[in-house]
C-alpha positions in Angstrom: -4.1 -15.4 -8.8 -1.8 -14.1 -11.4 -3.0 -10.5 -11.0 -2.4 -10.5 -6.9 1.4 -11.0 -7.8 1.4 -8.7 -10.6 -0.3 -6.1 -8.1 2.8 -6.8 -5.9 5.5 -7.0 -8.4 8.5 -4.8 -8.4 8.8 -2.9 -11.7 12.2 -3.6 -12.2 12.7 -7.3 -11.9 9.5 -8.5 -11.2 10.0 -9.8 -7.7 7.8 -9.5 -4.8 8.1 -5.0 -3.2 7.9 -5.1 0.2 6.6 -1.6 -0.3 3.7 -2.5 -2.0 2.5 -5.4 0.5 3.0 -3.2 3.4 1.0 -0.2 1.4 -1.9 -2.9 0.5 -1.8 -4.1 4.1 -1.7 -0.5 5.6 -4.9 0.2 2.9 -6.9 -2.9 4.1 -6.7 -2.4 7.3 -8.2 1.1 7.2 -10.6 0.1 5.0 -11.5 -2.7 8.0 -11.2 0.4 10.5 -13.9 3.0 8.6 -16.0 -0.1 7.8 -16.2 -1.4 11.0 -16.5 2.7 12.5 -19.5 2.7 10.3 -21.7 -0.2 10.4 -20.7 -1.5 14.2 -19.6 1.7 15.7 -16.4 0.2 16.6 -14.2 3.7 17.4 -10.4 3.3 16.0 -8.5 5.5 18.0 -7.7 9.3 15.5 -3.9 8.7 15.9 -3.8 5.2 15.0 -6.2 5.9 11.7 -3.8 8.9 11.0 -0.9 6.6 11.0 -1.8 4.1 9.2 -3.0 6.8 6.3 0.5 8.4 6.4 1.7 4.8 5.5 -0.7 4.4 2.8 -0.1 7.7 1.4 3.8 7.5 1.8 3.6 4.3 -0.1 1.6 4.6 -3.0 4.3 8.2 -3.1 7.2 5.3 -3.5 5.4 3.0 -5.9 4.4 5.8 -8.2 8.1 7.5 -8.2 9.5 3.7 -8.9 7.8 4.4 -12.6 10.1 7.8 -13.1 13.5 6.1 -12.1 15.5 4.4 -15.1 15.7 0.7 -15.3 18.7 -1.2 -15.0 18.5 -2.7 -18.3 18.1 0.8 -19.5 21.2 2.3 -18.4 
């Protein structure tokens, strides 16, 4: 369970980023949506799967830039 939170963690004080749930929430659910495209041929509607990508994308842009920006404790 330790490694859910440490997936989650901020990198600067170790507290729960909001932009990393959101990101892993955005990701799940269109991993549900191909999924569910593919073996049930349940159709998720182009715009909505576009969205939710752009979330995913924009997101994982955020968390990766949060490794180039100086810590607090550094300055």
């Amino acid at each position: 369970m330790s490694w859910i939170r440490s997936m989650v963690a901020d990198s600067i004080n170790d507290s729960v980023s909001s932009k990393r749930v959101v990101t892993i929430f955005a990701f799940a659910l269109c991993s549900l949506g191909f999924v569910c495209d593919l073996f049930w041929d349940l159709k998720v509607g182009e715009n909505i799967y576009e969205g939710m990508m752009y979330i995913v994308i924009a997101g994982l842009g955020f968390t990766a830039s949060e490794k180039f920006t100086k810590k607090e404790n550094e300055k």
